[in-house]
N, C-alpha and C positions, 0 to 999 in steps of 0.2 A: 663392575669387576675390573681391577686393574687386568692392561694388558698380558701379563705376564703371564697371570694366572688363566685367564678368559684360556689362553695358548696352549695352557698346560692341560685344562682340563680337556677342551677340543678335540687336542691330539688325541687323549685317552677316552673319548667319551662314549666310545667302544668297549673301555672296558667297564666302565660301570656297570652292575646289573641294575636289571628293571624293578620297578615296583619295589613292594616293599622289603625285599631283600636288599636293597643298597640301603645304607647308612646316612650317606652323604644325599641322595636324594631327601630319606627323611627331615631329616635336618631344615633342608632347603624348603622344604613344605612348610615345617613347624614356623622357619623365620618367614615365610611370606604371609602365615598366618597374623603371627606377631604385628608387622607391617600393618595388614589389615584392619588388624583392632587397632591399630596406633591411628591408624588414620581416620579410623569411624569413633573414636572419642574425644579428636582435638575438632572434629568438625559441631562440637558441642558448642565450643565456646563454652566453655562450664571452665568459672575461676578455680574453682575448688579441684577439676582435674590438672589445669594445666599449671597450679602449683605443684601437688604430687610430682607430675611429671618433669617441671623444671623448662618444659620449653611449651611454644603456642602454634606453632606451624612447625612441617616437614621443609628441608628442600624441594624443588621440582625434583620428580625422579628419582627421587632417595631410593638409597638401594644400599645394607648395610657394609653387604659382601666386594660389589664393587666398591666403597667408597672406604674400605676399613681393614679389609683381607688383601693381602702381598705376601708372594712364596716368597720362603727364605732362597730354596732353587731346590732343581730336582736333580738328584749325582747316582749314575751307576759306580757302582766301586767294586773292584776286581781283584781277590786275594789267593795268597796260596801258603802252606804252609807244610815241612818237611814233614813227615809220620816217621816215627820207631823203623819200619824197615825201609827205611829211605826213600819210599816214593811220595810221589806230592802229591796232595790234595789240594781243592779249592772251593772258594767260597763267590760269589756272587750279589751282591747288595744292590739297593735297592733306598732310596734316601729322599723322604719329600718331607718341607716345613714350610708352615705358614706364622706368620705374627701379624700383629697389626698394624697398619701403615701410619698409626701417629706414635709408634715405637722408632722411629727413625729421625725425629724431630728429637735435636734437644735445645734445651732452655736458656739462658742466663737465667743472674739472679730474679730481674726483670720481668722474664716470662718470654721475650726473646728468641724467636730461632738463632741457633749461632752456626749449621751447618754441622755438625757433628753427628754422633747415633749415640742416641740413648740409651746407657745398657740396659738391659732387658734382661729377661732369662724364659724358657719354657721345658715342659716334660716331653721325654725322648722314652719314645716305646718302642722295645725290640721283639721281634718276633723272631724267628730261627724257623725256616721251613725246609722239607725234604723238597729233592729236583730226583729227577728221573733215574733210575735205576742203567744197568747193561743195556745196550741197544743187541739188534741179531751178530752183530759181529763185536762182541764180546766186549765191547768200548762203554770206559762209563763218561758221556756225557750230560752237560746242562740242559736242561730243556729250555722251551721258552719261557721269558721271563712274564709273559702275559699275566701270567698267574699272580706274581709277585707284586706288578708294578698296580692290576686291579686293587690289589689289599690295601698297597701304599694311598692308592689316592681315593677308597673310598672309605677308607675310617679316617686318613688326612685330610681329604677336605670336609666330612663330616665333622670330625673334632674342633678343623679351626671355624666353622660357624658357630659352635656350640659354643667354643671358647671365645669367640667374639662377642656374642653375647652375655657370657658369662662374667668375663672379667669386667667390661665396662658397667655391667647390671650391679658390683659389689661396693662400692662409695669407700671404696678403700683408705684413703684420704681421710675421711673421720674415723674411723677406726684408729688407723697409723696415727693418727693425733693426737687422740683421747689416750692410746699407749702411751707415746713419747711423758704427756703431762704426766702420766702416773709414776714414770719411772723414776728412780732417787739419782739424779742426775745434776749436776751444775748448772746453774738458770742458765750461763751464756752457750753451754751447749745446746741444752734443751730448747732455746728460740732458735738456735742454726739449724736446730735439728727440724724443728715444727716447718721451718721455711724449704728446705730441701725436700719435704715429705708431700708437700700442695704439689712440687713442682714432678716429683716423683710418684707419684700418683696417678701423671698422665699418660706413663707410660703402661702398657697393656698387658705383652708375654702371650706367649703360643704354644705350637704342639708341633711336632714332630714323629715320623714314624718310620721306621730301620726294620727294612725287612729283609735279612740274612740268606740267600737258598743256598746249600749243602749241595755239592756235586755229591751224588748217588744221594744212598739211603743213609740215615744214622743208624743203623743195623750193620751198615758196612764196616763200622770205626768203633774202637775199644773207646769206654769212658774217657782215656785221658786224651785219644785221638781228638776225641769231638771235642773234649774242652780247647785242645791246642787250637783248632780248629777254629771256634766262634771266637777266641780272645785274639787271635791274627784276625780274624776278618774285623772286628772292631777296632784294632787298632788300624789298620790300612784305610779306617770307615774315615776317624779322628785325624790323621795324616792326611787324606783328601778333601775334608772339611774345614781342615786349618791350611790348606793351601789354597782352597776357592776363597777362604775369606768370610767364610758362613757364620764360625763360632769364633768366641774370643771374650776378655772378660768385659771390652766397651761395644761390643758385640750384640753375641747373643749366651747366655750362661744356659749350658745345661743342665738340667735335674733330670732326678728318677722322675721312673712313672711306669706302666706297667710291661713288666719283663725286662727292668733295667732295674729292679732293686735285687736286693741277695749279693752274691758271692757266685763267679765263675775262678775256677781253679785256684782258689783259697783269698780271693783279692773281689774287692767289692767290681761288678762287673765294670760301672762305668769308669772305675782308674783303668782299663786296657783303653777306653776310646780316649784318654788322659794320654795315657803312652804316647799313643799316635799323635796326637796332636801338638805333646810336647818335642816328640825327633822332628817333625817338620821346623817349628820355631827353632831347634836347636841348630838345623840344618842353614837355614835362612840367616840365623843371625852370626854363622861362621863364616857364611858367606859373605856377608856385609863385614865384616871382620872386628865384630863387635860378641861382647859377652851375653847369653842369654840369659833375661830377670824369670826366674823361675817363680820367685811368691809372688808376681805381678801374673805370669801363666797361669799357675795353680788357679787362681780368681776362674777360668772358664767354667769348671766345675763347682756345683753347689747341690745341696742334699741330703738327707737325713743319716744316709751315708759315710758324707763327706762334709765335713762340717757343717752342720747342718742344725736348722733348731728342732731342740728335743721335743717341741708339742707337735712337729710335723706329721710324724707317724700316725698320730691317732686321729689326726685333725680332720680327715672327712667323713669316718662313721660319727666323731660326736657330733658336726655339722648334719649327716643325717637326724642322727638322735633328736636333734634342736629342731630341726623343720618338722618333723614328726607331733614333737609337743608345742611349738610354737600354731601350728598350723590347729590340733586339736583343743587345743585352749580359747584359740579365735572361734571358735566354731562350735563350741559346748559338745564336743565327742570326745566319751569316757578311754578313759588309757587304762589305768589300776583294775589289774583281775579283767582286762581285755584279752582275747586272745589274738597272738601274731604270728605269721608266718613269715619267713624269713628267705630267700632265694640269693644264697653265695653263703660261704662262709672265710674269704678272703679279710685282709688288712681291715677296708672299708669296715665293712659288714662286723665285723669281729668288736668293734668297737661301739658298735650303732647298739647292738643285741646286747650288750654286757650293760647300756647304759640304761637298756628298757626293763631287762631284767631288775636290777638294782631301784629301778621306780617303782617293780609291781607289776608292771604286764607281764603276761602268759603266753611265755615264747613255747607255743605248743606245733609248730611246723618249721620243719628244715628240708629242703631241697638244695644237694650240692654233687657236683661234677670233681672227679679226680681220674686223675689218668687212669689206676689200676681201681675203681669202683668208685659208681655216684649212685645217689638216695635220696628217697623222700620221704623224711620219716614223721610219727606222731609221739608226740608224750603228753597224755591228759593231765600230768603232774603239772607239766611246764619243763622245759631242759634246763639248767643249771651253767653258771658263769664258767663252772671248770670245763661241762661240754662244750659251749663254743672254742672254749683256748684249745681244746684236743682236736675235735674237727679242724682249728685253723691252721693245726700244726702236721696234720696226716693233709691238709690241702699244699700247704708250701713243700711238703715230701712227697709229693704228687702218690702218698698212699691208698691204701683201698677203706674205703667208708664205710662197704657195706660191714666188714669183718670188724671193723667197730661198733657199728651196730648189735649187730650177732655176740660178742662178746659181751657187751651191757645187758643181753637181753640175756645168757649164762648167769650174770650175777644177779639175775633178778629184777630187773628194771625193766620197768612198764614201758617198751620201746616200740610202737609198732612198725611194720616196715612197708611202707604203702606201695615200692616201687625202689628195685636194686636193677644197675649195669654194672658190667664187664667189658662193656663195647667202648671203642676208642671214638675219642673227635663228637661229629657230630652224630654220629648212630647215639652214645650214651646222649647226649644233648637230646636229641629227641625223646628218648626214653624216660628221662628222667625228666621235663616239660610234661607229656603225656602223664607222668603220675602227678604231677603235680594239679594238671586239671583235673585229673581226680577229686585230690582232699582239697580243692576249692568246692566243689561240687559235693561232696560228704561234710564238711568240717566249718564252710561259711564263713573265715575268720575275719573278723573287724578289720585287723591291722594287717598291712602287707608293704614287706621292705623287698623289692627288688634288684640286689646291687651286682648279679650274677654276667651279665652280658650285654651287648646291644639287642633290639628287636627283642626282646623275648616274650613281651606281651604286643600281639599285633593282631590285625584284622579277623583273622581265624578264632584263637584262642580266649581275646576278648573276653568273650561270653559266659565263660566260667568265673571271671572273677565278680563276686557277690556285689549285688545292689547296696549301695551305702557304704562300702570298703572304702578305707584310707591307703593310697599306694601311694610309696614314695619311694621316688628313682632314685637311689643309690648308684647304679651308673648309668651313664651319656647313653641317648635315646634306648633307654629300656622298654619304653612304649612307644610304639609307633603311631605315625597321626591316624593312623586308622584306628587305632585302637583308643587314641585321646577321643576322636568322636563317639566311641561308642563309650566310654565314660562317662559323656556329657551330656548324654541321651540318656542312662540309665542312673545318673544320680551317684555316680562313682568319683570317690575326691581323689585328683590328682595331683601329688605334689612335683612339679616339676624337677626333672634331674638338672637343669642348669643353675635351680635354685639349691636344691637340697644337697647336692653334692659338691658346696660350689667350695668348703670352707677348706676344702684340700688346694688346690687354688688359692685361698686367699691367705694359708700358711705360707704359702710355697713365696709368697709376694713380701710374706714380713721374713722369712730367710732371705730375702734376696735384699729387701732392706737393712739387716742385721747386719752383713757382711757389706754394704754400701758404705754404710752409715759410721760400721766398726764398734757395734756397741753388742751388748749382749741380752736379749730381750725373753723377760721370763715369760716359762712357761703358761703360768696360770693366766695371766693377762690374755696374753694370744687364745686360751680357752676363753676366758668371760668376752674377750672381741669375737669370738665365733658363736657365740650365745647373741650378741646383741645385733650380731648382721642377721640370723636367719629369725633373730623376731623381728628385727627393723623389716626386713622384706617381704615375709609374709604378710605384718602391717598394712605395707605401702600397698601390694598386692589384693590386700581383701579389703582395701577402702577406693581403690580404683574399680575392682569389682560393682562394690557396693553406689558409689556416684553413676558407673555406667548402666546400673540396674534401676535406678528411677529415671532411668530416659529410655530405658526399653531393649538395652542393650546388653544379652547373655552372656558373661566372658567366665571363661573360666581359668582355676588360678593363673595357668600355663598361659594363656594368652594374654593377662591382665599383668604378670611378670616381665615376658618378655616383650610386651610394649613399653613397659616402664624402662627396660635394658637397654632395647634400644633408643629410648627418646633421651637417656643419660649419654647415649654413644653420640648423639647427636648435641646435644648439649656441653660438652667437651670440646668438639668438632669445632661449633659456632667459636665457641670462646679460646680456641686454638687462633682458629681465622681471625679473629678480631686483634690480637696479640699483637700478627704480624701487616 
């Protein structure tokens, strides 16, 4: 582990919770896992695996996280902003990012270090939380930020393992290539373009997470208080970010990601952390007494958003979709006139279900969370394409589910309701988890798409999902390692979330090369590239599998995946070193 970070966690490593409540611990189990099988299948010496794999030995001491993960840096940021009756509020931030340390390396044409940084880009997730209300003497202050900076760095450094493993595991490079050939482009471009694309390849892209605390309650502040409210603390976020030196467009680019897409006070959210970033460069470069290049600034920002490519929206439910059928095709498990249940009905998810519907499976289970009522319902019919688009539309409206329900079941429709809250946060989370092991336990469904949260299937709950189910994580550690062993014990497929969720990720890589590159890359391509990575890798995955299973050795997808991930992170690595 680089120093920096070993420092960063240390410090905090109080606030991590134990066991399988941390994120970032799971994580860390799953890659030492990965590791594990990595090491107990090259010790085969088997031709056949260590071409899959691409390399024949480890380093001594390989270790992905030390040799791969580097914080971007960790910033308290401190804002305030005037309200209607003129007294100030404030806001409190909270800012930690990881990338990968061969993101900092760039190339000549050669292949060359030349000392420079690599642009890059990764998703910035904001969260907005409440801080403490009146103290006894009628004062509203912040409380401690313990709360805050735990959240930052255990879904921060949970994500950048995940994401470590994820982006290097995606062979992006043929992808990007077989695009470029396809496109109707001028041959002399098209070879700049193919050689730029090896070299751009090597870089990685990360995660970030922005977590906002609200002096008092949001009870305290009218709608538009609070919007003034989060669109100042973002911008003071982007103004402190761009004066450390963090972001920038030879940098590092931000994108959405979750709770940075939408519209805060009629403006896509992250043009406020835009603002900010661009008064600091404007500040700087008056300084220096020079003009500032604003379409060279704009570059920091990128996104479905903000210019951004149009397949990016849909691009990780059909990457679900694709893993779901790639995975049952390998494997002779029926999809058509299957029944599936489905847990979120978010972005993801929304796209994953429309595409199962449309093949024939029998989306007959929904479980989902919304501020004002969550559910878990049944429909022996099967739910229909226009329900998930309404469910996904009362979820972005943080509406009540239940009273959608209730009104389907007015007009007649076979809806049953297995399990309705009203309870906010995690109360509804439980409640609506508890029904859900219900109609696993009643209903037994073949297929199960989890793209609702982290942890949600773990040690505990396990045990309801049926012998022979197909789960596939929709999002980053939906299953905890506790729960991956008890999958592995009871004959349950598991499609890994680093795998199946990854193709959100691997859009976000071809926006980023769109806007590098300055071409404009269609959409359908970037779908048939996301079709052929999540059968390319379940391939690679179920023939590693299958090599390590006539020597006696049990992997399952998730470990036979993320050995593959990392033995590519490492194989990069070598051929990085060897360059210079």
């Amino acid at each position: 582990m680089p120093q920096a970070l070993n420092q960063v966690e240390t410090k905090h490593r109080i606030d991590l919770r134990p066991g399988e409540t941390s994120f970032a611990k799971g994580e860390k189990i799953r890659h030492k896992l990965g590791y594990d099988a990595l090491r107990q299948i090259l010790q085969l010496n088997n031709p056949s695996i260590t071409k899959l794999l691409g390399i024949d030995k480890l380093p001594e001491n390989a270790d992905l996280t030390r040799d791969w993960l580097t914080p971007t840096r960790i910033t308290d940021v401190s804002g305030f902003a005037t309200l209607a009756d003129g007294t100030m509020a404030g806001t409190k931030c909270q800012f930690f990012g990881t990338r990968l340390a061969v993101d900092v390396i760039d190339r000549d044409s050669k292949g060359r270090k030349n000392g420079k940084i690599t642009p890059t880009g990764g998703g910035l997730r904001i969260k907005f939380v409440e801080l403490s209300p009146k103290n006894d003497k009628g004062e509203v202050l912040f409380s401690d930020l313990k709360q805050v900076r735990k959240g930052v760095l255990d879904e921060g450094l949970g994500l950048a393992i995940a994401m470590g493993a994820k982006n290097i595991g995606l062979g992006f490079e043929r992808q990007l290539s077989k695009v470029i050939r396809k496109m109707n482009l001028p041959e002399a471009k098209r070879k700049a373009l193919l050689k730029m694309a090896k070299l751009y390849s090597l870089a990685g892209g990360g995660k970030a997470d922005l977590y906002i605390a609200l002096e008092g309650k949001e009870g305290d502040y009218s709608s538009d208080e609070l919007e003034l409210l989060k669109a100042n603390a973002l911008k003071q976020t982007g103004y402190q970010l761009a004066k450390a030196g963090a972001i920038g467009p030879l940098i590092d680019r931000v994108s959405g990601d979750v709770g940075s897409g939408g519209k805060l006070a009629g403006r896509p959210i992250l043009m406020w952390l835009l603002d900010g970033y661009l008064q600091y460069q404007a500040e700087a470069a008056l300084t220096q007494g020079k003009a500032v290049d604003l379409n060279f600034h704009y570059g920091m920002l990128t996104g479905k958003d903000i210019g951004g490519l149009e397949a990016r929206g849909d691009a990780t439910g059909l990457g679900i979709w694709f893993a779901r059928k790639a995975y049952c095709e390998a494997n002779n498990i029926p999809l058509k006139g299957e029944s599936l249940f489905i847990r979120g009905v978010g972005a993801a998810e929304r796209r994953a279900a429309i595409e199962a519907i449309k093949y024939g499976v029998k989306l007959q289970g929904i479980a989902a969370t919304s501020a004002r009522g969550g559910v878990v319902l049944r429909n022996e019919e099967g739910f229909k394409e226009q329900d998930i688009i309404e469910l996904n539309q009362i979820y972005n409206k943080k509406g009540d589910m239940v009273a959608w329900a209730k009104e389907k079941q007015e007009q007649g429709i076979n809806i049953e309701i297995i399990a309705e809250s009203h309870e906010s946060g995690k109360k509804q989370a439980e409640e609506i988890s508890a029904g859900a092991n219900d109609y696993f336990q009643k209903y037994a469904p073949l297929h199960i798409d989890d793209s609702a949260a982290q942890m949600t299937i773990n040690g505990t709950n396990a045990k309801y999902i049926p012998t022979g189910a197909v789960v596939v994580q929709g999002g980053n550690g939906a299953v905890t390692p506790a729960a991956s062993r008890e999958f592995k014990k009871r004959g349950i497929h598991n499609v890994t979330g680093i795998l199946a969720n990854a193709a959100g990720v691997f859009a976000s890589w071809f926006e980023q090369a769109q806007n590098l590159f300055e071409i404009q890359i269609p959409s359908d391509l970037v779908d048939q590239a996301i079709q052929e990575l999540m059968y390319e890798n379940v391939k690679i995955s179920m023939s590693i599998m299958k090599e390590a299973r006539k020597n006696n050795i049990d992997l399952s997808l998730e470990e036979a995946f993320y050995s593959y991930a990392i033995a590519q992170g490492y194989k990069q690595k070598m051929a990085i070193e060897q360059m210079n």
